[in-house]
RODO-2510 file (C-alpha; in nm, 4 decimals, decimal comma):
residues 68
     n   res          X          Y          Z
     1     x    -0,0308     2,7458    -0,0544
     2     x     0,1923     2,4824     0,0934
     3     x    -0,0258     2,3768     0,3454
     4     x    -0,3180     2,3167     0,0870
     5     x    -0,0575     2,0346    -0,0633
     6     x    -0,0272     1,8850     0,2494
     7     x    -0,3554     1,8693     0,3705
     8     x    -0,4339     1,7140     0,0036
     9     x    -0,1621     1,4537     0,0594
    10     x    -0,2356     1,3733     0,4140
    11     x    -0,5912     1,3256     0,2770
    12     x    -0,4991     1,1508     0,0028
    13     x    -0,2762     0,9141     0,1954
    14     x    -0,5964     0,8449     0,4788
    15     x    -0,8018     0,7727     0,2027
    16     x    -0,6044     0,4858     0,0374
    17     x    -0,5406     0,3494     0,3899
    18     x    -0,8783     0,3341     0,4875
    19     x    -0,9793     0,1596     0,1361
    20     x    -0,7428    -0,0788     0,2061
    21     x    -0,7756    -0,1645     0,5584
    22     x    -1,1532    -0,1509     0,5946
    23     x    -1,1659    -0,4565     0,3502
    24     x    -0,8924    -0,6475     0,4878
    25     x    -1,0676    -0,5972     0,8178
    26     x    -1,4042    -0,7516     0,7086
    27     x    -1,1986    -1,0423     0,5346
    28     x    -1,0275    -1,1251     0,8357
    29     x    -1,3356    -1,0843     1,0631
    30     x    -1,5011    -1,2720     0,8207
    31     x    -1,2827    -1,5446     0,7967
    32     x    -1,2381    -1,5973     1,2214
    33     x    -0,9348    -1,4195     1,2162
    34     x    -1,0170    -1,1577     1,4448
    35     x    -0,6851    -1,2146     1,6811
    36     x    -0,4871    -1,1431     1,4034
    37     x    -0,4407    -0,7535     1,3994
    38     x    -0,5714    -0,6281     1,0081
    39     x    -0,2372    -0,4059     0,9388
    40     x    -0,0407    -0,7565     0,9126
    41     x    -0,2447    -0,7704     0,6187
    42     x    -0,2884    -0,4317     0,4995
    43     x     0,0953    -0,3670     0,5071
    44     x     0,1949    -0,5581     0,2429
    45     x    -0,0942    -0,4634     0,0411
    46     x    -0,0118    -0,0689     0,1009
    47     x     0,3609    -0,1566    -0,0081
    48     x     0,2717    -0,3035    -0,3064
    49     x    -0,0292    -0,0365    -0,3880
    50     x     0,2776     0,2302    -0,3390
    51     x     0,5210     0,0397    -0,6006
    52     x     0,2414    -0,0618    -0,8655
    53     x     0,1691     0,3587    -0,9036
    54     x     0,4851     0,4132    -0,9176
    55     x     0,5051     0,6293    -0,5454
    56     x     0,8134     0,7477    -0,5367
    57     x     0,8033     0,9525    -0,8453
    58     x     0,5011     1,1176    -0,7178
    59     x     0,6322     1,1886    -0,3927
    60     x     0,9341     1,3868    -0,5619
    61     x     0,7411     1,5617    -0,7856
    62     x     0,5077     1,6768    -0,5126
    63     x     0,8137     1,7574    -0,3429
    64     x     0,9851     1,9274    -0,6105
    65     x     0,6641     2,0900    -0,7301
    66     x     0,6645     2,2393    -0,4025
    67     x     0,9455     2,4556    -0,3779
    68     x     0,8191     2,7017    -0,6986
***
């Protein structure tokens, strides 16, 4: 039961990632930028994805959901 969450988190969690980074890496290729390493980018981006949906509320309720 538990591990079902996490597997659907940790999926969860490489999905976002890759939607963000795989764009950011074509931009930057794109652009000429291809020294510059695409999680410089992406970072930011993630952090700001994570506060815009609010992230730590649904952390703790996945967390606290999880102890039932």
């Amino acid at each position: 039961m538990h591990s079902d969450l996490a597997l659907k988190m940790t999926a969860d969690l490489f999905w976002t990632g890759l939607l963000v980074c795989l764009p950011i890496l074509g931009i930057t290729m794109l652009v000429g930028l291809v020294m510059m390493p695409p999680t410089t980018v992406a970072l930011p981006l993630k952090v700001l994805m994570f506060v815009l949906v609010d992230g730590w509320s649904l952390v703790l309720k996945a967390l606290v959901g999880s102890f039932h």
